[in-house]
C-alpha positions as CSV (number, residue, x, y, z in Angstrom):
1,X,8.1,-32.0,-6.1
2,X,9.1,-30.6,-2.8
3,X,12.4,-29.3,-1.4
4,X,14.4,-28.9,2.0
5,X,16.3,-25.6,2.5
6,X,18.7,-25.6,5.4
7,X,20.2,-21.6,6.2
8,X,23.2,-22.8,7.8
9,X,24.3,-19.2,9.7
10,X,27.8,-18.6,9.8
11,X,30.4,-17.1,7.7
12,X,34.3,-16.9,9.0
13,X,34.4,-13.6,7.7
14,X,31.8,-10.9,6.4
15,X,32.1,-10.2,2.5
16,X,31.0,-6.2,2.2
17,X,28.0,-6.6,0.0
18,X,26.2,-9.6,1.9
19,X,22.8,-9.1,3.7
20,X,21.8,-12.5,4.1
21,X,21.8,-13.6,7.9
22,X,24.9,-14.9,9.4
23,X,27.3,-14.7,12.3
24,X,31.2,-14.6,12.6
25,X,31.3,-16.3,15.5
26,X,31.4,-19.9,15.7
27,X,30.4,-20.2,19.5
28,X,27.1,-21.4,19.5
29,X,27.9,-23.7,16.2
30,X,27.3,-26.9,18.2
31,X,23.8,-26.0,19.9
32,X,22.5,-24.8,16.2
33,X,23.0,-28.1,15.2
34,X,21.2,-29.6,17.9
35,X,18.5,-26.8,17.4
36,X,18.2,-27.5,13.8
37,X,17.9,-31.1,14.6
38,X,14.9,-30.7,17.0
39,X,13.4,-28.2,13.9
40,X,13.4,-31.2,11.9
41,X,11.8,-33.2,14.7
42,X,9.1,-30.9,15.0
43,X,8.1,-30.1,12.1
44,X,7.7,-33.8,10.7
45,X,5.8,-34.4,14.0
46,X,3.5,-31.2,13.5
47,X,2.9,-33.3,10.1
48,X,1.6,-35.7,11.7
49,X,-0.4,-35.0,14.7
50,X,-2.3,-31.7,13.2
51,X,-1.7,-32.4,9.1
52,X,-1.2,-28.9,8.2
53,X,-0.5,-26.4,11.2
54,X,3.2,-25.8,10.1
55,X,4.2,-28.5,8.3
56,X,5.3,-27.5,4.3
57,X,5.8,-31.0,3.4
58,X,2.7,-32.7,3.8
59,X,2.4,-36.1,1.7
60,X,5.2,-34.9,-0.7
61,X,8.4,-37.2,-1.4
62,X,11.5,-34.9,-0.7
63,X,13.1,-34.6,-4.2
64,X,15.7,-31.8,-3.4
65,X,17.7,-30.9,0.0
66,X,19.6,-27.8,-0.2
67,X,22.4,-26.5,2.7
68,X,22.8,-22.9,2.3
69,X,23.5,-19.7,4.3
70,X,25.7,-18.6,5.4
71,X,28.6,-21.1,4.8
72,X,27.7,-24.7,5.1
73,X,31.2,-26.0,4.4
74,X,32.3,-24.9,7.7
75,X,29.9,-27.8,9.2
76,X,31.9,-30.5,10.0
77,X,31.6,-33.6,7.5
78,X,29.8,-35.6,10.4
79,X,27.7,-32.7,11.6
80,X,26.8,-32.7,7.7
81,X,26.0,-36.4,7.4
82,X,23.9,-36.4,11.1
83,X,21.7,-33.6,8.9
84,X,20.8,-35.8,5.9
85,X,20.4,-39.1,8.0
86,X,17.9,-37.1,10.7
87,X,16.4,-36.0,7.4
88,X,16.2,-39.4,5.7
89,X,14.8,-41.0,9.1
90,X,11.7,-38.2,9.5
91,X,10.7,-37.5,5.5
92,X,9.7,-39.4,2.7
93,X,13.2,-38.7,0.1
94,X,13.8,-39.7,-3.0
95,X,16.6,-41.8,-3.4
96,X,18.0,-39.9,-6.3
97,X,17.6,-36.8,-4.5
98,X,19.6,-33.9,-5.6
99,X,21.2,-32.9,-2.6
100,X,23.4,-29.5,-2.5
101,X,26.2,-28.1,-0.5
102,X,27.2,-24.5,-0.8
103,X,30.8,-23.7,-0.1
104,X,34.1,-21.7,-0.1
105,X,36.9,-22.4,-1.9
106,X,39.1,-21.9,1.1
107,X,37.0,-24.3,3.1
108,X,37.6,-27.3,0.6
109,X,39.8,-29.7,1.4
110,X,40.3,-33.5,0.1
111,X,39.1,-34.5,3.5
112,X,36.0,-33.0,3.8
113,X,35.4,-33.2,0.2
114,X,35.0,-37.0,0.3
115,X,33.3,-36.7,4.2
116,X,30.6,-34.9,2.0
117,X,30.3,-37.4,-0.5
118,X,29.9,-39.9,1.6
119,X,27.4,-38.4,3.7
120,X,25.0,-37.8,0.4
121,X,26.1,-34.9,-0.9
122,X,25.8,-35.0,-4.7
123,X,26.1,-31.7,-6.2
124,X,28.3,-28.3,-5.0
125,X,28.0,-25.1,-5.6
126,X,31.0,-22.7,-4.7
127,X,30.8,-19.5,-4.1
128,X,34.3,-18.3,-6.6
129,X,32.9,-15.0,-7.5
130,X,35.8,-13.7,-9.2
131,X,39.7,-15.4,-10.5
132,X,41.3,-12.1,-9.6
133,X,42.8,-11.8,-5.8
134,X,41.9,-7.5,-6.1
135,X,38.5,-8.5,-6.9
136,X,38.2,-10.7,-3.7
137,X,40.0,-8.6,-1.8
138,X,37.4,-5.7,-3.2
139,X,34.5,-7.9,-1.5
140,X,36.5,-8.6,1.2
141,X,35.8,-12.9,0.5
142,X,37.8,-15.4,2.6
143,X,40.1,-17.3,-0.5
144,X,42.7,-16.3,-3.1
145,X,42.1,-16.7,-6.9
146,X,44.5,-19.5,-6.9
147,X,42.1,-22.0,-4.2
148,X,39.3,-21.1,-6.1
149,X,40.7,-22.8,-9.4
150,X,42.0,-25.3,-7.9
151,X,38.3,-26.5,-6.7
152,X,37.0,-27.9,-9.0
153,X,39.5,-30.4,-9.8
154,X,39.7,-30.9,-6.3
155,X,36.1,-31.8,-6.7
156,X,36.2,-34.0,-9.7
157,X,39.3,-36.1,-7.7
158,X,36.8,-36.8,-5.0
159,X,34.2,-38.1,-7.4
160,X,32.1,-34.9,-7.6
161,X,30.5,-34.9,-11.6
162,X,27.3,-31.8,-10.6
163,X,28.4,-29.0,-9.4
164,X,27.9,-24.7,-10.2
165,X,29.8,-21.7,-9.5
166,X,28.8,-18.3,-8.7
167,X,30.5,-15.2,-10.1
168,X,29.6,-11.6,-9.7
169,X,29.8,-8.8,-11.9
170,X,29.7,-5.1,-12.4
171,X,32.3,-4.2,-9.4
172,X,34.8,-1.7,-9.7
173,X,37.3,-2.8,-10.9
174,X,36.6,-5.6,-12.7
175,X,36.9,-4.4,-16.5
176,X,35.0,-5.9,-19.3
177,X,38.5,-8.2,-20.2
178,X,38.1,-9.5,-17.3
179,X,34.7,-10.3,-16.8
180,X,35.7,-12.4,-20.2
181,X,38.2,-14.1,-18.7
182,X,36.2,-15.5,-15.5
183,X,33.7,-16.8,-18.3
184,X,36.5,-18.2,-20.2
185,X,37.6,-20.5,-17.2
186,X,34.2,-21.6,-16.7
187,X,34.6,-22.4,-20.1
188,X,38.0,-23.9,-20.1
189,X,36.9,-26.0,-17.0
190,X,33.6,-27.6,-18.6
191,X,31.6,-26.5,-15.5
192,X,27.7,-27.2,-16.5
193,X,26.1,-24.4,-14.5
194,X,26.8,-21.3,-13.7
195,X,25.6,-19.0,-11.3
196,X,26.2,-15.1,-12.1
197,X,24.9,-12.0,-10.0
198,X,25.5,-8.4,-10.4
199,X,26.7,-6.7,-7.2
200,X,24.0,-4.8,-5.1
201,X,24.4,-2.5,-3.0
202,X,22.0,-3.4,0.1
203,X,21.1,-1.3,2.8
204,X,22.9,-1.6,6.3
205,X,26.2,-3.8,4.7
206,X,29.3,-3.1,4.8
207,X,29.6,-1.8,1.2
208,X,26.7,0.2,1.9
209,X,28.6,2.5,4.4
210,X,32.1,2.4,2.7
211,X,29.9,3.9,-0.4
212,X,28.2,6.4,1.7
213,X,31.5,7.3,2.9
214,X,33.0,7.4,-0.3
215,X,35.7,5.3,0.7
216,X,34.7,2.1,-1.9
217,X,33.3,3.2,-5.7
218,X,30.0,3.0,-6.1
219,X,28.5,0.7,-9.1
220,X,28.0,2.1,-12.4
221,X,24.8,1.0,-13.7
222,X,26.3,1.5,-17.6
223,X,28.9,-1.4,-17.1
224,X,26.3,-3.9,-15.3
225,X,24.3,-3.8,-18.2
226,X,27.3,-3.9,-20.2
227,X,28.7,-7.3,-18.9
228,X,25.4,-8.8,-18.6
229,X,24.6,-8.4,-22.2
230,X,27.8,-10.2,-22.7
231,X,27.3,-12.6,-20.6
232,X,24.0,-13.4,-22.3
233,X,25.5,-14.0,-25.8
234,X,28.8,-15.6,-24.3
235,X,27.3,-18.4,-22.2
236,X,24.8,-19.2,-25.4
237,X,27.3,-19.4,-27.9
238,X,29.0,-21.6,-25.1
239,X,25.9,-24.1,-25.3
240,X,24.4,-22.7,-22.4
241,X,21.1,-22.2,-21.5
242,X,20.1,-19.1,-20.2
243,X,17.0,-21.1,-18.0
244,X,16.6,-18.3,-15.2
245,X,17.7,-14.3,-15.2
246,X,20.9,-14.9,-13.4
247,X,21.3,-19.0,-14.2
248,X,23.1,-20.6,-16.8
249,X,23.2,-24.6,-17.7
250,X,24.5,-27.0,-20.2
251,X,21.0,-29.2,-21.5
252,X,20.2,-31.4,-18.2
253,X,22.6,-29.6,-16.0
254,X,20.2,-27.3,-14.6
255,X,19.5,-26.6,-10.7
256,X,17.0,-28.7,-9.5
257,X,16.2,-27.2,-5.6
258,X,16.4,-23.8,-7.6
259,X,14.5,-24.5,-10.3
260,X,11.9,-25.7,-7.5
261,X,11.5,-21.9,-6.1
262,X,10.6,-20.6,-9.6
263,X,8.2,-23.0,-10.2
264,X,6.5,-22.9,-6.8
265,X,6.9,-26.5,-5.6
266,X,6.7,-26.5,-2.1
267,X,9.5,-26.2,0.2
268,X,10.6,-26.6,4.3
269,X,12.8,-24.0,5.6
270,X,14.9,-24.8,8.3
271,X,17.2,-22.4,10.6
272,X,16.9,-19.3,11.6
273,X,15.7,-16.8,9.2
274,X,14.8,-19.6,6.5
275,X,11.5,-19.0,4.2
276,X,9.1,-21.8,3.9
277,X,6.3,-21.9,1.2
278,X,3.5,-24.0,0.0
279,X,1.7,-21.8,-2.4
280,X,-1.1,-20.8,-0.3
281,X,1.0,-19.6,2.7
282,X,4.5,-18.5,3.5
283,X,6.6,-18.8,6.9
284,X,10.2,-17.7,8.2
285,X,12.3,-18.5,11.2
286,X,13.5,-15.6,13.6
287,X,16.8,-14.5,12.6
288,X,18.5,-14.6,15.2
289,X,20.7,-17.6,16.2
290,X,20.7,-17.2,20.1
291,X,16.8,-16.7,20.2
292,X,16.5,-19.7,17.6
293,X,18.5,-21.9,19.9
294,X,16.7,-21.0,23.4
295,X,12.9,-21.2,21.7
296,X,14.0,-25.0,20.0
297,X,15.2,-26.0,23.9
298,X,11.6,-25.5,24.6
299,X,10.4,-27.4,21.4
300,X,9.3,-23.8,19.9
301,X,9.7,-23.1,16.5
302,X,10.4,-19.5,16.5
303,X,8.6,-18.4,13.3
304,X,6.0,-15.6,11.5
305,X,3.7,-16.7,9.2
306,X,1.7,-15.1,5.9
307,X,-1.3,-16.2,4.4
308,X,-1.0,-15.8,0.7
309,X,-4.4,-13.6,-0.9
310,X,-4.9,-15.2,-4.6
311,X,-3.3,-11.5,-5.8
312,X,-0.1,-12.3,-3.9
313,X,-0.1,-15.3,-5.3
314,X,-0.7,-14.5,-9.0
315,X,2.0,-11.5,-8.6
316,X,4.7,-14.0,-7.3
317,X,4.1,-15.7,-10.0
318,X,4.1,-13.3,-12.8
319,X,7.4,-12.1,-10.9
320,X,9.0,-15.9,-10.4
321,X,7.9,-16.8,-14.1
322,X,9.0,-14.1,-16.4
323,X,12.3,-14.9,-14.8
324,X,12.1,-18.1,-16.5
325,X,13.4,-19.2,-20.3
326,X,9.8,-20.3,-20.4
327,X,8.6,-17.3,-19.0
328,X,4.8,-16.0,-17.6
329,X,2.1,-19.2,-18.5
330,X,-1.1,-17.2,-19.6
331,X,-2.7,-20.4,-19.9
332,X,-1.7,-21.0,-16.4
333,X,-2.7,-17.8,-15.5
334,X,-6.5,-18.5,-17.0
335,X,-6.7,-21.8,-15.1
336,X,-5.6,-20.7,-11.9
337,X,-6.8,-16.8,-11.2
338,X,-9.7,-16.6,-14.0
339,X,-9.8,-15.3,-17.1
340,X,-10.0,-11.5,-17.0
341,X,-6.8,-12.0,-15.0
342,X,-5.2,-13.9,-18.0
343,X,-6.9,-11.0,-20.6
344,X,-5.3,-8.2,-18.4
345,X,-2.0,-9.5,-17.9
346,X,-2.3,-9.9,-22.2
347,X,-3.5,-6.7,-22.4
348,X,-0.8,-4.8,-20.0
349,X,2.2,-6.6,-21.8
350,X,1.3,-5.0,-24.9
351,X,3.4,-1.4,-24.0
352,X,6.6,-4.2,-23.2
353,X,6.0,-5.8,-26.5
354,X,6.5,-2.2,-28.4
355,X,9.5,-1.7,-27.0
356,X,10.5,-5.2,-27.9
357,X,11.0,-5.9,-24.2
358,X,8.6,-8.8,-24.0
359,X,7.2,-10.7,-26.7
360,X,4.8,-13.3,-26.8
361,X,5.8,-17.4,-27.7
362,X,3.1,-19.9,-28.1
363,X,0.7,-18.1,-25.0
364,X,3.7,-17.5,-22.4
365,X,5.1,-14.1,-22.3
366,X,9.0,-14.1,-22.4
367,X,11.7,-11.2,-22.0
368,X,13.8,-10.7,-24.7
369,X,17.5,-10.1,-24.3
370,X,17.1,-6.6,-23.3
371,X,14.1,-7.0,-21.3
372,X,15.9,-9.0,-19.4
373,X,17.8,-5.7,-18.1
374,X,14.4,-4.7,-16.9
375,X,13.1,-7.9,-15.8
376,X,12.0,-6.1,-11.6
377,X,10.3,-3.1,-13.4
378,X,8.3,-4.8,-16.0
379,X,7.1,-7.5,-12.9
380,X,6.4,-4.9,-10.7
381,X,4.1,-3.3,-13.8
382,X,2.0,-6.4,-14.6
383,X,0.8,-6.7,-11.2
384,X,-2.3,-7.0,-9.7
């Protein structure tokens, strides 16, 4: 299984907490596309005339596409379908391909809706994060609480049957009856995944320096903990299943492209600052969109590149696993790194198990509900 990520790079406005890379400014929309479209080029063709140089694809039928960023609805619907058809034309896809559009409720019209179900779109995931206008306004996010619930029917009139949301929790503000209510629409609307984060506070946002200059609240650790608990035991009572730390799914609703990452199937990045990975070595694009443009003019791809030691790769995957319902393989483990790796990683779990933050199921070690509070730490302790 291999997957196609495509960092789309601009937002129309700047939410406080984001750090992913993006730009404001739609002036250089049109020669990204072209850019992105000689990527494409170039990398199948690398495939082909050196076999493994850059290429993260090699041999391997294309089972997910995925257009993130950034904000990918603010692609025109043609500039969206020219993607998928250069993409079709260079790589081997699956015809069922699960193919994913991130956008904004305010972006989402009945127009461009059926624009991207024509052009192969099959699944959406929109970026709600809250039902409360204070809470948006908060976060400074581009649409009202009333567009974002009126997306999803929007979405089911134009044929649309897979799609998630994303909510966020633990901001100021937003009190524990509240937090219940944005779960009870999800609810209410028989959405089949969902999508929930707790705000972070990264360095150099927005939010970052409001904080610092106490003019914005800084997060309270007590409630984050608080509303993910409940978010835990709501979503399973719900018939969800809690498949990944911050993903939730109704039985054969869950994110394929995402699902991809945490189980290391390879995957083509394209755009600037997009990762690529095929388990052995990882790559990612400049991120910067004027020096991604001018490099593809001269049929450059503008990237770094790692090559993965077998103790990076057997930490990203204790660290990708045990956020998984299925959690960290010790079998796998044995196979793949030896087995005083597999004896180790047994033997270091042991302190987690006491405090009934990890237990053990059938030779795969798996958080518990409240290890799942300390799901970075306890990684960062079975490592190599």
């Amino acid at each position: 299984m291999a997957g196609i990520y495509i960092h789309i790079p601009f937002c129309r406005q700047a939410c406080t907490y984001c750090n992913f890379h993006f730009s404001t400014s739609l002036h250089y929309k049109n020669e990204f596309v072209s850019a992105l479209l000689k990527e494409l080029q170039l990398q199948s063709s690398v495939a082909a005339e050196s076999g493994f140089q850059h290429n993260y694809l090699l041999e391997q039928t294309v089972e997910t596409i995925y257009f993130g960023g950034g904000t990918p609805s603010l692609l025109s619907t043609e500039e969206v379908k020219t993607i998928i058809d250069t993409i079709h034309s260079l790589y081997q896809v699956n015809p069922n391909a699960e193919i994913t559009l991130e956008a904004n409720p305010d972006d989402v019209t009945d127009e461009k809706l059926y624009g991207w179900k024509t052009a192969g779109i099959n699944r959406l995931s929109i970026g709600i994060q809250s039902l409360f206008d204070e809470d948006l306004q908060w976060m400074n996010r581009a649409h009202t609480a009333a567009e974002a619930k009126q997306v999803i029917q929007k979405a089911r009139n134009a044929g649309f049957e897979t799609f998630t949301v994303d909510l966020i929790y633990g901001t100021p503000g937003l009190t524990d009856e509240k937090w219940e209510q944005n779960l009870d629409w999800v609810i209410e609307q028989q959405i089949t995944h969902l999508s929930c984060y707790a705000l972070t506070v990264e360095e150099k946002t927005p939010l970052d320096k409001q904080i610092r200059l106490l003019q914005k609240t800084d997060i309270d650790a007590e409630q984050q903990s608080r509303q993910f608990l409940f978010l835990m035991d709501y979503m399973q009572q719900a018939g969800f299943e809690h498949y990944e730390i911050s993903n939730f799914a109704k039985p054969g609703h869950r994110s394929k492209h995402n699902s991809s990452y945490w189980h290391g199937a390879h995957y083509l990045g394209l755009g600037p600052s997009a990762h690529s990975y095929n388990g052995n070595s990882r790559q990612w694009n400049v991120a910067n969109n004027q020096q991604y443009i001018q490099s593809l003019s001269k049929n450059i791809i503008p990237f770094e590149k790692e090559e993965l030691t077998k103790t990076q790769q057997l930490n990203e995957y204790v660290m990708t696993s045990l956020r998984l319902l299925e959690g960290c393989d010790l079998e796998f483990v044995q196979d793949q790194f030896g087995e005083a790796e597999a004896i180790r990683l047994k033997a270091s779990s042991n302190t987690f198990q006491q405090m009934k933050w990890l237990t053990e199921i059938n030779n795969h070690l798996v958080l518990t509900r409240e290890g799942k509070l300390f799901a970075d730490r306890i990684a960062s302790d079975l490592f190599v």
